[in-house]
C-alpha positions in Angstrom: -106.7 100.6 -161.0 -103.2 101.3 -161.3 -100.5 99.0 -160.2 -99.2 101.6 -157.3 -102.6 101.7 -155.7 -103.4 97.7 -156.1 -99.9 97.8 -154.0 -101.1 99.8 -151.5 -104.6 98.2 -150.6 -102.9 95.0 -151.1 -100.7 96.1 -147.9 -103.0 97.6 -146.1 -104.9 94.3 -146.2 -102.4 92.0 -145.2 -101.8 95.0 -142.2 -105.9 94.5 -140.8 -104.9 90.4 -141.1 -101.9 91.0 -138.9 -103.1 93.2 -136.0 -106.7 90.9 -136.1 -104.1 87.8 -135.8 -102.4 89.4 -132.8 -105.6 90.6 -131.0 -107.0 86.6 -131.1 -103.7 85.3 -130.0 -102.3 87.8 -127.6 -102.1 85.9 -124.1 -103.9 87.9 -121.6 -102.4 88.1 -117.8 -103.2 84.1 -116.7 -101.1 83.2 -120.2 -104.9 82.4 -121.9 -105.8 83.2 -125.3 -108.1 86.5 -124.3 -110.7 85.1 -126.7 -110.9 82.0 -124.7 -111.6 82.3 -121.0 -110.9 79.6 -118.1 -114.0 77.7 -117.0 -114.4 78.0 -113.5 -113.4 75.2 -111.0 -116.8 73.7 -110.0 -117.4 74.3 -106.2 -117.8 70.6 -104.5 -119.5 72.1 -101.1 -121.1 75.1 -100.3 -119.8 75.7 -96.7 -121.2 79.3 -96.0 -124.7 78.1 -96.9 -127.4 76.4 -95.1 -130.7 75.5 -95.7 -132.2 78.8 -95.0 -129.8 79.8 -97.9 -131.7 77.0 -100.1 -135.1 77.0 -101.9 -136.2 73.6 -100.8 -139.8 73.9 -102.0 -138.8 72.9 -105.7 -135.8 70.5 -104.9 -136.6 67.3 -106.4 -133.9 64.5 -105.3 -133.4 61.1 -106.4 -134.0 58.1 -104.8 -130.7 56.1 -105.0 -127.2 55.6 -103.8 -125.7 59.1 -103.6 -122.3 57.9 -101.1 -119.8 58.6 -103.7 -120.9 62.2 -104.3 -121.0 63.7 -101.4 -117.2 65.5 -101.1 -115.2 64.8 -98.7 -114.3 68.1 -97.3 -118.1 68.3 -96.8 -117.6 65.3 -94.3 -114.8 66.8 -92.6 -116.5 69.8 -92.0 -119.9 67.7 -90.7 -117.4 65.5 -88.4 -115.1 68.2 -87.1 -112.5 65.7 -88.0 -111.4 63.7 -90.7 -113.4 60.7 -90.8 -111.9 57.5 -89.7 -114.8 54.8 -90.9 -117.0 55.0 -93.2 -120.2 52.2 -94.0 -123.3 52.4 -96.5 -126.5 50.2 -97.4 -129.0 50.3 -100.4 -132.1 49.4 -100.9 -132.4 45.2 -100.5 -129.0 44.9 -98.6 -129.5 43.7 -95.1 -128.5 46.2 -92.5 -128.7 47.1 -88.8 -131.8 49.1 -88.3 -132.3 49.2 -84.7 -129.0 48.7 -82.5 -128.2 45.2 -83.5 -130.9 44.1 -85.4 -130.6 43.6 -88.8 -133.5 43.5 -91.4 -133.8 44.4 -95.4 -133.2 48.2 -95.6 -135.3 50.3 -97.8 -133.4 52.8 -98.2 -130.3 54.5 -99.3 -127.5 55.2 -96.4 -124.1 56.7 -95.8 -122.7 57.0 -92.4 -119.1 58.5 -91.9 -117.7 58.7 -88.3 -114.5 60.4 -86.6 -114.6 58.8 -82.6 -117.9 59.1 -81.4 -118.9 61.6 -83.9 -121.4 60.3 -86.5 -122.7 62.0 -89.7 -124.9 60.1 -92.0 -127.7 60.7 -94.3 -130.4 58.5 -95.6 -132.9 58.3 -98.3 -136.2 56.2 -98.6 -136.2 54.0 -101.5 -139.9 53.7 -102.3 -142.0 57.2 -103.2 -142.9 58.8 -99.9 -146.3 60.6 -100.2 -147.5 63.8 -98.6 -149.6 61.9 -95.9 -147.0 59.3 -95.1 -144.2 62.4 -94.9 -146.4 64.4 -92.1 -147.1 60.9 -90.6 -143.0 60.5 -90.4 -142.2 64.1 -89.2 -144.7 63.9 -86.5 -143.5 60.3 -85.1 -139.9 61.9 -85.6 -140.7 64.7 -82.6 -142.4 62.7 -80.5 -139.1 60.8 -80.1 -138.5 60.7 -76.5 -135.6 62.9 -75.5 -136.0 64.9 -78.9 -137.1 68.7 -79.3 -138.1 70.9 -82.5 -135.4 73.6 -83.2 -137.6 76.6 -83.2 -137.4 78.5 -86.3 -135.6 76.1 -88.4 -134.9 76.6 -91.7 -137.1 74.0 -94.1 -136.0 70.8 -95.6 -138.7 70.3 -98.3 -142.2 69.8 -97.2 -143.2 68.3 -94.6 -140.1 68.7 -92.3 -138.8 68.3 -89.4 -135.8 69.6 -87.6 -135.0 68.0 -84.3 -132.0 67.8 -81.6 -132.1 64.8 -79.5 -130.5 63.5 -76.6 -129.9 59.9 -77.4 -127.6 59.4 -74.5 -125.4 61.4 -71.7 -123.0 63.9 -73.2 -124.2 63.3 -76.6 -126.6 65.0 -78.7 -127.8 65.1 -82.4 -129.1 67.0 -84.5 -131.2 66.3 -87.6 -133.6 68.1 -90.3 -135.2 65.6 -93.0 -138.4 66.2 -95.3 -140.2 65.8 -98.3 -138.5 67.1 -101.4 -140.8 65.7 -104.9 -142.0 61.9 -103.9 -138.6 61.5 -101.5 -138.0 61.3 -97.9 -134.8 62.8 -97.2 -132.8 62.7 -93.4 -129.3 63.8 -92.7 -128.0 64.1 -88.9 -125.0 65.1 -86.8 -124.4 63.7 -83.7 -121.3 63.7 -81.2 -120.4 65.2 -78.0 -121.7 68.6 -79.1 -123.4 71.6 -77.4 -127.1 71.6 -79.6 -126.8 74.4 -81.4 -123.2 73.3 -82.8 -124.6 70.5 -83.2 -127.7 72.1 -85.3 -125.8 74.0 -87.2 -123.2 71.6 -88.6 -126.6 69.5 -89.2 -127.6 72.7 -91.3 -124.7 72.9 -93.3 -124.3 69.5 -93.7 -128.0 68.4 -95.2 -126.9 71.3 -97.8 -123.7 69.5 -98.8 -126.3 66.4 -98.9 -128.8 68.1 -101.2 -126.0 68.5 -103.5 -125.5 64.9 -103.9 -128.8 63.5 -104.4 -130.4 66.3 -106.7 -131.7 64.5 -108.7 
């Protein structure tokens, strides 16, 4: 090969190195390398969704303390409010169960409130079978002053999705269920007409669900 052509090629190589250079390097309109995109900002609540948005039937969720998860904005949005107090209880810490009396919980609980609204969720420590969870859903609706929303979407299964009257001018809403070997129940309840009140319940047990996946 003569010493013109070696030239030549030897240029024409250091040209392909030079443009492939460039085409790796060369800053795309967000000032990123174009070979390297931006990893998407993980989403920390899902508020156009609800549960009939969810597949439910597979969810398995776990059974411990899930407080610190759920976002905040999802509490807002479940509150109508920011929240102004906040309390929680795991499993073997004693806690109010029934006004005020106190016993061991068994269960994992986080309660946020904004004045007299309340939003909380709760999950049963020990494995909940499929017996037990029809025996809980039916008790649930036989709750005096309590109703089944008709055509609720599903939280698992068995389920139960209520609104309840637990005093004048107030009103809750609540969907819980079986999801694996858990017993999962999240609520909303205020001064709210019932089917606000149902469907900030929705939206809320889905901001749940992502928190205790398990």
């Amino acid at each position: 090969m003569s010493r013109r052509v070696r030239t030549a090629l030897l240029a024409l190589v250091a040209v392909v190195v030079v443009v492939v250079a460039a085409a790796v390097a060369w800053p795309d309109l967000d000032g990123e390398p174009a070979s390297e995109e931006a990893p998407s900002p993980t989403p920390t609540t899902a508020p156009d969704l609800g549960l009939a948005d969810v597949d439910t039937s597979t969810t398995a969720i776990a059974r411990a303390a899930f407080c610190d998860r759920v976002a905040p904005e999802a509490v807002t949005a479940a509150l109508g409010a920011e929240p102004t107090g906040a309390t929680s209880y795991a499993d073997g810490d004693r806690a109010a169960v029934v006004g005020r009396v106190s016993d061991i919980a068994h269960e994992f609980s986080c309660t946020w409130t904004a004045g007299t609204t309340i939003a909380r969720a709760w999950v049963f420590a020990p494995p909940v079978t499929r017996t037990t969870a029809t025996a809980l859903a039916r008790q649930a609706a036989r709750e005096e002053g309590c109703t089944r929303v008709a055509g609720a979407p599903a939280l698992g299964s068995p389920t139960a999705a209520l609104v309840c009257r637990p005093g004048p001018a107030r009103v809750q809403a609540s969907f819980r269920g079986l999801l694996g070997d858990a017993w999962l129940t999240c609520s909303v309840a205020g001064p709210l007409e019932p089917t606000e009140a149902a469907q900030r319940a929705d939206r809320w047990c889905v901001d749940v669900l992502g928190a205790v996946r398990a």
